[in-house]
C-alpha positions in Angstrom: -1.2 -81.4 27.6 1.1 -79.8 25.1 2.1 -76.1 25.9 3.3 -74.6 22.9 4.5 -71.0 21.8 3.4 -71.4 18.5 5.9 -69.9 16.1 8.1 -68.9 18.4 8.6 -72.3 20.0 9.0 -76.1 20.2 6.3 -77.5 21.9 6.7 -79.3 25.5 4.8 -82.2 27.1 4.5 -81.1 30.5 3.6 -84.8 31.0 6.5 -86.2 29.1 9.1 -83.9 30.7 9.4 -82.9 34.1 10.7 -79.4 34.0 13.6 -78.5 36.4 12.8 -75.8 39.3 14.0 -75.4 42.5 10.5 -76.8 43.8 9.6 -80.1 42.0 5.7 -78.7 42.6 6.6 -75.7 40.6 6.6 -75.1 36.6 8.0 -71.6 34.9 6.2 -70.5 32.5 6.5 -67.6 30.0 3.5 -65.9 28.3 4.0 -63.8 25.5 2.1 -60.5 26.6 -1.2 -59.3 24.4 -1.9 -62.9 23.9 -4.4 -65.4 26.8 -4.5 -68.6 24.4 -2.2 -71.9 25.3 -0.7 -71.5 22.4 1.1 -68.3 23.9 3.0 -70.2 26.6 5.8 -71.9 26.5 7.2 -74.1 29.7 11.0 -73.1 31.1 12.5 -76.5 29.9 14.9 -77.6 30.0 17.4 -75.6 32.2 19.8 -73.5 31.0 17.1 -72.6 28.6 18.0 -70.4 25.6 15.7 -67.7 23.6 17.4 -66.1 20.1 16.4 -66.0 16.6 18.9 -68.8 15.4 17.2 -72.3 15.3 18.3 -74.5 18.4 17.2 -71.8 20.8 14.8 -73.3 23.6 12.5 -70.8 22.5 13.4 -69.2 18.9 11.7 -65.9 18.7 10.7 -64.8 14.3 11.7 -61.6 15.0 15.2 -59.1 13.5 15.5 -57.4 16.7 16.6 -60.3 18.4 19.5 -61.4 18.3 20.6 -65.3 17.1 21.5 -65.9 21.1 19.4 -62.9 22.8 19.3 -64.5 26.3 19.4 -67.5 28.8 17.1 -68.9 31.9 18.3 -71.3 34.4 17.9 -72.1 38.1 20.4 -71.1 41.2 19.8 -72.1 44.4 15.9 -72.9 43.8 15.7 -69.5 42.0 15.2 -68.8 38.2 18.3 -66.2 37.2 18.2 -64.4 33.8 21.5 -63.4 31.7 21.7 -61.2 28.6 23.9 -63.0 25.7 25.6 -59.7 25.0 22.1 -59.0 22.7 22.7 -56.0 20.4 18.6 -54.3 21.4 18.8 -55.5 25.1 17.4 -57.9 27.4 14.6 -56.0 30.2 12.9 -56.8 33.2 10.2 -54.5 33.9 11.3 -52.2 31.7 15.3 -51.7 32.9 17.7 -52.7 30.8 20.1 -55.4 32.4 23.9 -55.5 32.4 24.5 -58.4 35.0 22.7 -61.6 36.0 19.3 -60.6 37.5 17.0 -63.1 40.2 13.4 -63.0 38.5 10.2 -63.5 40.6 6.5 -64.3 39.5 4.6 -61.6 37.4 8.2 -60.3 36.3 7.9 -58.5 32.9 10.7 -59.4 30.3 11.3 -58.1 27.0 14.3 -59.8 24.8 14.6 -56.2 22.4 11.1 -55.2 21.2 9.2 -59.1 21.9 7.3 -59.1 25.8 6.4 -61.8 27.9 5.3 -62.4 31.8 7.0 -64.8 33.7 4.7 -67.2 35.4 4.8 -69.9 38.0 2.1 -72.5 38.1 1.9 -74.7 41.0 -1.6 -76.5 39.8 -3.4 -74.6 42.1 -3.1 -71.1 40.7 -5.5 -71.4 37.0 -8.3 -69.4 38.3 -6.4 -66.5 39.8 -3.9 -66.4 36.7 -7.0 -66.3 34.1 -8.5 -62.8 36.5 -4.9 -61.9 36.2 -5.0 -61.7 32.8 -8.4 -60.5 32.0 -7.1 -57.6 34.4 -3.5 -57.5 32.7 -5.4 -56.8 28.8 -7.7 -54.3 30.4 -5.1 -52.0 31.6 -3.5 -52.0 28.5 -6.5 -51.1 26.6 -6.9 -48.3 29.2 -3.3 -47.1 28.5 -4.1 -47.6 24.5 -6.9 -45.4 24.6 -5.3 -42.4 26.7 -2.4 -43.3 24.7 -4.3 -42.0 21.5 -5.8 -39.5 23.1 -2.5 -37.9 24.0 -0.7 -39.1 21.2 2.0 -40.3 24.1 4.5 -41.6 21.4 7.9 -41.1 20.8 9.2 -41.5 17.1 12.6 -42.6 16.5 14.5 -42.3 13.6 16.5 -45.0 11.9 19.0 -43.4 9.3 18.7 -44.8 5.3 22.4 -44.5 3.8 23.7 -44.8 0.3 25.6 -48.4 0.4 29.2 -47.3 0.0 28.2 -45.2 3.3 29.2 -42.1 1.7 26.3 -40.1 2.7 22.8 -40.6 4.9 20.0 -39.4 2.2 17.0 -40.3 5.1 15.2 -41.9 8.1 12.8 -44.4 8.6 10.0 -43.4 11.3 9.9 -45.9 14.0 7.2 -46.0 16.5 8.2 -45.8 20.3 6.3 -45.4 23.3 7.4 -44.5 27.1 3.8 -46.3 28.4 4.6 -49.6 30.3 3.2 -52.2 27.9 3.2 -50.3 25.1 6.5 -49.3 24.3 6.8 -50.9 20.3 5.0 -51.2 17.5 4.4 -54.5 18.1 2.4 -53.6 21.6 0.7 -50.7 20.0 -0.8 -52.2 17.6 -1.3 -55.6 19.2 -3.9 -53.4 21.7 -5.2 -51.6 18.6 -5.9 -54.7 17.3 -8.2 -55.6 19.5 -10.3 -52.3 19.5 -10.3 -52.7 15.3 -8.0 -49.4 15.8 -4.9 -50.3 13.8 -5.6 -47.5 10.7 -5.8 -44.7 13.3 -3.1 -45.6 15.3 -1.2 -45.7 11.7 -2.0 -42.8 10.8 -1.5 -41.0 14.5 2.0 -42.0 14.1 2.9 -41.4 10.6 1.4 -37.8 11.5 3.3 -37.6 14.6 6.7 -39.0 12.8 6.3 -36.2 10.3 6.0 -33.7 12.8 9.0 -34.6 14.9 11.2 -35.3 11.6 10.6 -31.5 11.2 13.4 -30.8 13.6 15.7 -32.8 11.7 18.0 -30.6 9.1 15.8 -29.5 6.2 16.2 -32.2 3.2 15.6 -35.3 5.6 14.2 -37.9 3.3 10.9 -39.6 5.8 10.4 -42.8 4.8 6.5 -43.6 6.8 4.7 -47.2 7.3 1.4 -48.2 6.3 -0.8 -50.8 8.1 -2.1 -54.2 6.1 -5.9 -52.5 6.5 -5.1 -49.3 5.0 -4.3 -50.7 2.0 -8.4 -51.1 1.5 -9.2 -47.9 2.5 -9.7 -44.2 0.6 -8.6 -42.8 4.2 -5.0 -43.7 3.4 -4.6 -40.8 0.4 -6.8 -38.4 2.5 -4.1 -39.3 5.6 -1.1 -38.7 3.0 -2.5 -35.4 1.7 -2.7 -34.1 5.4 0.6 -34.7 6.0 1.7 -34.0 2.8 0.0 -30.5 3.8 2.2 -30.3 7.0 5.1 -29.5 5.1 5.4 -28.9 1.3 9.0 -29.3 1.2 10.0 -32.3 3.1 10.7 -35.2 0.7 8.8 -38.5 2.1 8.2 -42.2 0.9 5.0 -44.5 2.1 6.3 -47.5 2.3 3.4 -50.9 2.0 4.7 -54.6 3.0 5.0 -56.6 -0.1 3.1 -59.4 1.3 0.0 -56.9 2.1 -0.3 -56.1 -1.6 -3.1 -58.2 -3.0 -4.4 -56.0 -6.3 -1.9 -54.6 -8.5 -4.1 -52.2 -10.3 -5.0 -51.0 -6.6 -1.2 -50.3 -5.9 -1.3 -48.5 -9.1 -4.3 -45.9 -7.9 -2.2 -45.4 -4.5 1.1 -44.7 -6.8 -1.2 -42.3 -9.0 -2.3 -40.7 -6.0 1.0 -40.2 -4.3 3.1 -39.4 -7.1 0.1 -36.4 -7.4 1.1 -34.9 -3.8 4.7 -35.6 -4.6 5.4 -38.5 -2.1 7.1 -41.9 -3.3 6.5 -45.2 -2.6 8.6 -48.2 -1.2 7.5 -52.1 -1.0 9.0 -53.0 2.4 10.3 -56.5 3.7 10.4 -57.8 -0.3 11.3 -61.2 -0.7 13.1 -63.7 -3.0 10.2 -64.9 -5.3 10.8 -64.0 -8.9 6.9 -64.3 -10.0 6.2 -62.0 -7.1 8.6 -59.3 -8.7 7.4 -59.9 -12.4 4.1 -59.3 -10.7 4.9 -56.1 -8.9 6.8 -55.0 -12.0 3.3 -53.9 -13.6 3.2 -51.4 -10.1 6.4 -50.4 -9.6 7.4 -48.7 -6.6 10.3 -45.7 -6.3 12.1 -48.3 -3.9 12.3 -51.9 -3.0 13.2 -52.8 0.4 14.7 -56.1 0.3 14.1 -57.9 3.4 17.0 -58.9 6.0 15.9 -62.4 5.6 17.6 -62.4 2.7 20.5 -60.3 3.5 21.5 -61.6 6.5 25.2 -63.8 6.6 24.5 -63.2 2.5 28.5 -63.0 3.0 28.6 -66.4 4.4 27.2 -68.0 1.5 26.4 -70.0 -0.4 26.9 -68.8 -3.6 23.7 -70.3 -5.7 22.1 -68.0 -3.1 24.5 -64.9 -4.0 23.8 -65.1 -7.4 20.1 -65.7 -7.5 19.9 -62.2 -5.2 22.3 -60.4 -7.8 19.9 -61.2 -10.8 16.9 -60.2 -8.4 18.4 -56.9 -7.8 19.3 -56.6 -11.2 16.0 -57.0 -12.5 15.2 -54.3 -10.0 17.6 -52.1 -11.6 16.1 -52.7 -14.8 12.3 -51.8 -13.7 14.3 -48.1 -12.7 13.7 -48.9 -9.2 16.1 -47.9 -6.3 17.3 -52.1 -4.3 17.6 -51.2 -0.7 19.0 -54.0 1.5 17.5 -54.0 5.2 19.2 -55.2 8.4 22.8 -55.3 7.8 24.7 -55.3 10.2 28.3 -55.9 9.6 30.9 -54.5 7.3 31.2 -58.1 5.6 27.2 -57.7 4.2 27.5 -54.5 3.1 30.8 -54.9 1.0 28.9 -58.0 -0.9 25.6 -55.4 -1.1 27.4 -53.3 -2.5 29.1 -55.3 -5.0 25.5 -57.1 -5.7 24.3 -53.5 -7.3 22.4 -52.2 -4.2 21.9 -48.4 -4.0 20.9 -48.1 -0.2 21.1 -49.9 3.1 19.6 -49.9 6.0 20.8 -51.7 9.7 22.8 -51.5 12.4 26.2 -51.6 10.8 25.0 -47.4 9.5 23.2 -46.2 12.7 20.5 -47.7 15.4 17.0 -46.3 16.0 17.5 -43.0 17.6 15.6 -39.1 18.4 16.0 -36.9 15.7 18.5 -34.6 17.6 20.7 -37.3 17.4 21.5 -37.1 13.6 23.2 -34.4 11.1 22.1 -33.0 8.2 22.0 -35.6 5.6 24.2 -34.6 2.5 21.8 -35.8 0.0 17.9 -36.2 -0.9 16.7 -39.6 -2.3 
């Protein structure tokens, strides 16, 4: 039997390898919450076991609010004992942050920043009761998603959008946030959504309710707003822009689309069209390295091109083949008249080589963390 967590994991023989516990009969077990197939477990072996986004981790998690060593497992006194690594989004069990080594127990809740997971312990004995458990764990959040939507119970945050000397903040991205246990990220929300075929309205609910609490920031916040893959293929998506667009005639705002969603360029062209007509830009979010992809998306160009953190991150580290292919990249963007924005950074050393590679923004936690509006100041500048 191989228990694997797919993408985020190296898979274990639990026959090969005996895991470590303070009961030989027992095995830990984490499950990655919103999903019920094996593939969404992953065995507690061996001890200390470590979960980060750099490769090596016991369990490396695909996602940039982890951090490269998030957290560590390992057994005291016949107990299993969770640390934080000093993460930069947090380590939580059952939804409080922790500062100082914490005793888990079965049925715990853990979340290493935004990514979930249950803490199980299977003595052999237990599969029948765990599967109820889980039909019964999905149900309740489905009930929490639908009176979720129905109150529109979510909390935008606002992540500031700087120029990249730092001189000045010229906007926010809208962040989606929830205070319902289970549901708390984007990633939860729309993991239930997904299973209800809801994901366009919940995109829409919170681009509608991220305009409407970025009103409270200073007048001549720039709102940059996500989209949803499935929009993409629907007429809903300009009738959605135009109603927010109809919220507030004066507040500058940019949709942006993931690059890798965009299948038809002349359909990207009818969305500019269309958004350019209600006076509301457009940004191609998370953009990679591949040269035909940008000669392709030349023919659609957006206002902005988010470049993704993949490729900024430690992009002062090295090498330089990899230095210079991103500066001719962001050249080219330069050349199409399209603003380079590099996503993610987080130390001075990336932005001083951003800046030197010709970008005109930034984004990360080097310029400000995800935060309520009534945290920020009036921005000094409009994009």
């Amino acid at each position: 039997m191989i228990v694997d967590a797919g993408p985020f994991s190296r898979p274990v023989s639990t026959q090969s390898k005996k895991p470590i516990t303070g009961d030989s009969k027992l095995v830990w077990i984490l499950e990655k919450i919103g999903q019920s197939e094996i593939d969404s477990l992953t065995v507690i072996y061996p001890v200390p076991f470590s979960i980060g986004r750099k490769a090596g981790c016991s369990l490396q998690l695909q996602s940039r609010t982890v951090s490269s060593h998030h957290a560590d497992l390992t057994i005291r006194d016949g107990s299993i004992v969770l640390a934080d690594r000093q993460s930069t989004n947090g380590t939580f069990v059952n939804g409080q942050r922790i500062k100082d080594l914490i005793t888990l127990k079965p049925d715990d809740v853990i979340q290493f920043a935004d990514v979930a997971f249950r803490l199980r312990c299977d003595d052999h004995a237990t599969s029948a009761n765990t599967i109820a458990e889980d039909v019964c764990d999905q149900a309740l959040a489905l009930v929490q998603f639908d009176r979720m939507m129905e109150k529109r119970l979510v909390t935008p945050f606002f992540q500031p959008i700087v120029a990249m000397d730092g001189s000045k903040t010229i906007g926010y991205e809208v962040l989606a946030r929830s205070r319902m246990f289970g549901l708390e990220t984007s990633a939860a929300m729309f993991g239930a959504a997904t299973k209800l075929n809801m994901e366009v309205e919940l995109s829409q609910m919170l681009r509608w309710e991220g305009i409407r609490e970025a009103l409270s920031l200073p007048k001549g916040s720039h709102i940059f707003v996500n989209t949803h893959p499935n929009e993409l293929n629907k007429p809903e998506l300009l009738e959605s822009m135009k109603n927010v667009r109809e919220m507030t005639v004066d507040t500058p705002i940019t949709l942006e689309v993931h690059e890798a969603a965009i299948t038809s360029v002349p359909q990207m062209i009818d969305l500019r069209k269309g958004l350019r007509d209600l006076n509301i830009k457009i940004a191609y979010d998370d953009f990679g390295a591949g040269q035909n992809r940008l000669s392709e998306l030349g023919n659609a160009a957006p206002d902005v091109m988010k470049f993704d953190m993949g490729l900024i991150r430690d992009i002062d580290k090295g090498p330089l083949e990899r230095v210079k292919v991103l500066r001719s990249i962001v050249q080219v963007v330069l050349d199409l008249n399209v603003v380079p924005l590099a996503e993610g950074i987080e130390t001075e050393a990336e932005a001083k080589v951003c800046l030197e590679l010709g970008f005109q923004l930034a984004q990360g936690y080097y310029f400000g963390r995800p935060a309520p509006p009534s945290k920020f100041v009036v921005p000094e500048s409009s994009l």
